[in-house]
N, C-alpha and C positions, 0 to 999 in steps of 0.2 A: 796390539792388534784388536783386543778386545773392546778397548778405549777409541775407537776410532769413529771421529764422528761421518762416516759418509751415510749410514741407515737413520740421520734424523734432518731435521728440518725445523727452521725456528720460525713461529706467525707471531705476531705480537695483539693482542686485545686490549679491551678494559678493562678484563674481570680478574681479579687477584685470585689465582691458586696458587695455593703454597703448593710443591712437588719436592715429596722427600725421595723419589727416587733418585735426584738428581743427587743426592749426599752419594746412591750408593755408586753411584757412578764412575764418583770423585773416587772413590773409595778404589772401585777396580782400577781406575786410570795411575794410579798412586802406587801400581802394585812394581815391586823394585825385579825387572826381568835383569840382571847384569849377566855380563858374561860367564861369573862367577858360577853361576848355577847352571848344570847341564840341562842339556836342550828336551830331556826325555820329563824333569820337572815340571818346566813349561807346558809340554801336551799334558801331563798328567793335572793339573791346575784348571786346563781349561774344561778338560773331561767332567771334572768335579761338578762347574759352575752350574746351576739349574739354565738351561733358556730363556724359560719364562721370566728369573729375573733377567735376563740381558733385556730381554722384552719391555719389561716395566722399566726397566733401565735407560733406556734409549728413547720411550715413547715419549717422554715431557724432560727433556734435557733441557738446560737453558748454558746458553754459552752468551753470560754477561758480560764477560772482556772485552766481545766480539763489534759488536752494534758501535755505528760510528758515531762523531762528536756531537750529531741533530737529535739525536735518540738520547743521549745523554740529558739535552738541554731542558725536553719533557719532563717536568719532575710528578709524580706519582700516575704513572705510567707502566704497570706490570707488565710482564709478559707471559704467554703460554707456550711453549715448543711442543709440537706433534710430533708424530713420527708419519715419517714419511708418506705408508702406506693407513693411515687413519684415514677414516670413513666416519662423517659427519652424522650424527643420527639425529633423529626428532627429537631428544630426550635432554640434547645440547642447550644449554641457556644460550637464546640470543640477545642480544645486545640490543637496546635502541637507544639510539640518541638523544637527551635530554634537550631541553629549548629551554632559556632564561628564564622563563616563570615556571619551570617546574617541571613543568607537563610533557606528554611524549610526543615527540611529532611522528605525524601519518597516519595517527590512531584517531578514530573515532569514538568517542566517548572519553576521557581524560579531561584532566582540568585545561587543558590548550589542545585537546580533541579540535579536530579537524572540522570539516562541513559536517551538518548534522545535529539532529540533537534537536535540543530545544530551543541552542541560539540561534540554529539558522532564520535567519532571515524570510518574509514572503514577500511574493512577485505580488505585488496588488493591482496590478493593468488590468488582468479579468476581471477581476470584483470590480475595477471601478468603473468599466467599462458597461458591465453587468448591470450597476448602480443607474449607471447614468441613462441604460436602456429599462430599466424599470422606472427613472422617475417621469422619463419620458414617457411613456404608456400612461402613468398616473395624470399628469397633463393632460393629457389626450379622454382620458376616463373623463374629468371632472369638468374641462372645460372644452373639448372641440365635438365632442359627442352629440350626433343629431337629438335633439328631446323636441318631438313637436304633437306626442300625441302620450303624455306623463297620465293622461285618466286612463287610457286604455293599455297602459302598463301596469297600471295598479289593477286593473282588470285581468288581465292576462295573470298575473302571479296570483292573486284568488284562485284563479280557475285552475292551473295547473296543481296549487296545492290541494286541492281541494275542500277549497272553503266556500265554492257558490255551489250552490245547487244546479240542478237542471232547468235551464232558462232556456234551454232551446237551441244555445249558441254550441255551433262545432268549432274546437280552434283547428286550428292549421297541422298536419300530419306534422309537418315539419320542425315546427315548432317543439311539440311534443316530442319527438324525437329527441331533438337537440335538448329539451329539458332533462329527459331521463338519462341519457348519457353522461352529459353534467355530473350526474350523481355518483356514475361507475368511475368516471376518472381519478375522484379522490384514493378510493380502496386500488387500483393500478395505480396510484403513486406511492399508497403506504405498501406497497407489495415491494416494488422497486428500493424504496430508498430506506426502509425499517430489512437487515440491519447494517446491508452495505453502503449504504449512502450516508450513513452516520459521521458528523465531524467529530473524531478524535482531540486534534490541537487545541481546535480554538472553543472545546467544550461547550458547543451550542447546541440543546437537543432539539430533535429535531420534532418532535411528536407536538408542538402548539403548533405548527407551520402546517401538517397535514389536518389539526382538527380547523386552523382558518381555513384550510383551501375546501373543508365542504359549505365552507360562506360563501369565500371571497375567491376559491379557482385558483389560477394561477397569479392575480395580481395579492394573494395572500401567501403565496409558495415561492416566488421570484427572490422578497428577501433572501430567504433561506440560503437561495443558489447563489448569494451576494457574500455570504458569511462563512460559508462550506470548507473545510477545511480535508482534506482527506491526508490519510489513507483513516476508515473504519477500523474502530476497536474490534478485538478479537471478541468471541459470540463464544460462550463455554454453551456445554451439549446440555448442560441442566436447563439455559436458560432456551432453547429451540424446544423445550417439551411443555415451555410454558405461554399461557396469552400475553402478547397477540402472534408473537413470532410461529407456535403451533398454527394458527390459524393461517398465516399471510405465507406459509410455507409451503401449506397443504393445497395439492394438485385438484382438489375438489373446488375449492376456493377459484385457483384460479379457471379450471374449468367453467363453471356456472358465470364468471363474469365475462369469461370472454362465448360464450352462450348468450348471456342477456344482451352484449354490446354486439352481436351480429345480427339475433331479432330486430333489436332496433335499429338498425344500420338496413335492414332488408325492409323494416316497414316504410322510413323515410325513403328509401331509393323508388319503393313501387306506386309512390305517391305519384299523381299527375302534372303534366307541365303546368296546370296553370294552380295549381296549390304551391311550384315551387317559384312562378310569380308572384304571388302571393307573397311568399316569403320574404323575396327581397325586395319588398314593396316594404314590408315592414322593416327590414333592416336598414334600410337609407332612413326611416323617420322614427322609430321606435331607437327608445334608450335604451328598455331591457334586453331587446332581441339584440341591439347591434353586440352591444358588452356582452352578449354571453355567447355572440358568436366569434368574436375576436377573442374569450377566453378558452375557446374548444381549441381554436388554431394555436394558441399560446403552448397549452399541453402539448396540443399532437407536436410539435415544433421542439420543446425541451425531450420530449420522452424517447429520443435517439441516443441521449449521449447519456442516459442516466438509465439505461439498457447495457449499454458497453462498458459502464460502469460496474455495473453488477455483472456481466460477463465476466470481465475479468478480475473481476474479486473473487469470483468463483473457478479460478482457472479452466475457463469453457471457452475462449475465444478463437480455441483450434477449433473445434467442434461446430460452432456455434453461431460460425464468419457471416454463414448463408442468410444468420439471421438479422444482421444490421441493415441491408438493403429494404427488408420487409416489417422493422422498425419502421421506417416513411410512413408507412401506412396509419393513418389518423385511428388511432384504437386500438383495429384488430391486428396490425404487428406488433405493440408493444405486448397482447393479452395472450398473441401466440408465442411470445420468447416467456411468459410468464409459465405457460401447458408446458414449455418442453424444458426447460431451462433444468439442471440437475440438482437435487437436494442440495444445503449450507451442508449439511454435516459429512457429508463427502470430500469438500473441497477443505485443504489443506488451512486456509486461512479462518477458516472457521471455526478454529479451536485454537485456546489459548494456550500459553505457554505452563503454565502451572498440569492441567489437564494432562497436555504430550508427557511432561516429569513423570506425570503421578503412573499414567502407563508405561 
């Protein structure tokens, strides 16, 4: 009665446990009940027995005679027996399947780790698509670009720098305009892409791309966006208290430039109609003016998806949806998601893994 196996159940796995209960098993099933001995021995026998072992007793049985001749033919092939009513807990080794070379399958990271990692592979259709629309613009720069009046561009950048004197000559509102702006779009793109924009992978810093774009604009920042790799390295909290990330973080910062890019956005707009013929009187024949008005649109044109970028590196793109439509806006929606946008050290990704340990 005691020996009976209906309270166990046999599973079979990979994982060799020896089970010495199962001796004691043998042990009660072995016990000689014959007629011989009255029937009051018997209950008194069983009275004796603790539970708990019948317990451990029955719980990893193995009944190796049983398994039929296919089970047999697996040679190093253990088995486990539960007991019936076991309950699997976390604490359980589980098993995975090993794959020819070694390695585990399904797992990421392992020596035959799955997708991921550093073997994977990149899709380079963007980049080269990317490539092939940068070298196209550089064509367009160097060889189809109106140049019909090169003295009075060397003109023009004297004067804007301010290397002529006062000759008497007014340049164009517009002009002006579009100069100084020029100058704010680099610091809105180091604001943007220093430190979420940073490629991780493919270890390209990014910090010579923003100091050419205060030369060369966007046809100096375009590589960059060719080479790009994401996702951004994690930003520890020491380095957000230091230059330039204090700086390009700080709500004052961006304040005052999106302050300076609406002055000049309000002086250009309240210009006259014919200062803004003027203008494009210049841009169909002037080299400087056209290249530096096809590199305003270049910016305003990138600075959509390198917003949403940074949105959701900063996990703000519940929050923050409203503000991609008013990204379009040439300047003043990229310098408005800069005002509102929520501190790096808030958001989750902004802190490394060593840092979360150490708290």
């Amino acid at each position: 009665m005691i020996a009976s196996s209906s309270f166990t159940s046999c599973n079979f796995s990979f994982l060799p446990i020896r089970n010495h209960s199962c001796s004691r098993k043998s042990q009660l099933s072995s016990l000689n009940y014959s007629s011989n001995k009255p029937r009051s021995s018997i209950i008194s026998l069983v009275n004796v027995i603790n539970p708990n072992d019948i317990e451990r007793a029955t719980k990893y049985s193995a009944f190796l005679n049983n398994y039929d001749e296919k089970k047999k033919k697996k040679k190093g092939l253990p088995q486990i027996c539960h007991n019936a009513f076991y309950v699997r807990t976390s604490q359980d080794p589980v098993l995975v399947p090993l794959k020819e070379n070694g390695g585990r399958s399904g797992g990421s990271g392992g020596d035959g780790g799955g997708g991921g990692g550093d073997g994977e592979e990149r899709d380079w259709t963007s980049s080269f698509l990317l490539f092939a629309f940068w070298a196209g613009v550089m064509y367009y720069v160097f060889f189809l670009t109106p140049n019909q009046t090169p003295s009075i561009d060397l003109y023009f950048l004297g004067k804007l720098l301010n290397l002529k004197g006062d000759d008497g000559f007014q340049m164009n509102e517009v002009i002006v305009a579009l100069w100084y702006i020029m100058g704010l779009w680099p610091l809105v793109y180091s604001m943007l892409l220093l430190p979420t924009g940073r490629s991780s992978k493919g270890k390209i810093p990014v910090w010579p791309f923003l100091v050419l774009s205060c030369f060369g604009g966007a046809y100096g920042l375009i590589p960059y966006f060719v080479l790009w790799r994401p996702p951004a390295p994690p930003v520890e909290e020491t380095e957000l208290r230091r230059w330039p990330l204090n700086f390009l973080e700080s709500k004052l910062t961006a304040g005052i430039t999106m302050a300076a890019g609406l002055a000049i956005i309000i002086y250009a707009g309240l210009s006259s109609v014919d200062v803004w013929k003027e203008y494009f009187q210049y841009f169909r024949g002037s080299k400087f003016i056209h290249l530096t008005s096809i590199d305003f649109s270049l910016l305003s044109a990138f600075a959509p998806f390198w917003v949403y970028n940074d949105m959701t590196a900063r996990k703000w793109e519940g929050k923050g949806y409203w503000l991609l439509p008013l990204s379009l806006i040439p300047f003043l929606g990229p310098s408005l998601y800069l005002l509102l946008r929520p501190s790096l050290s808030a958001a989750p990704v902004s802190r490394s893994p060593t840092l979360l340990d150490d708290k």
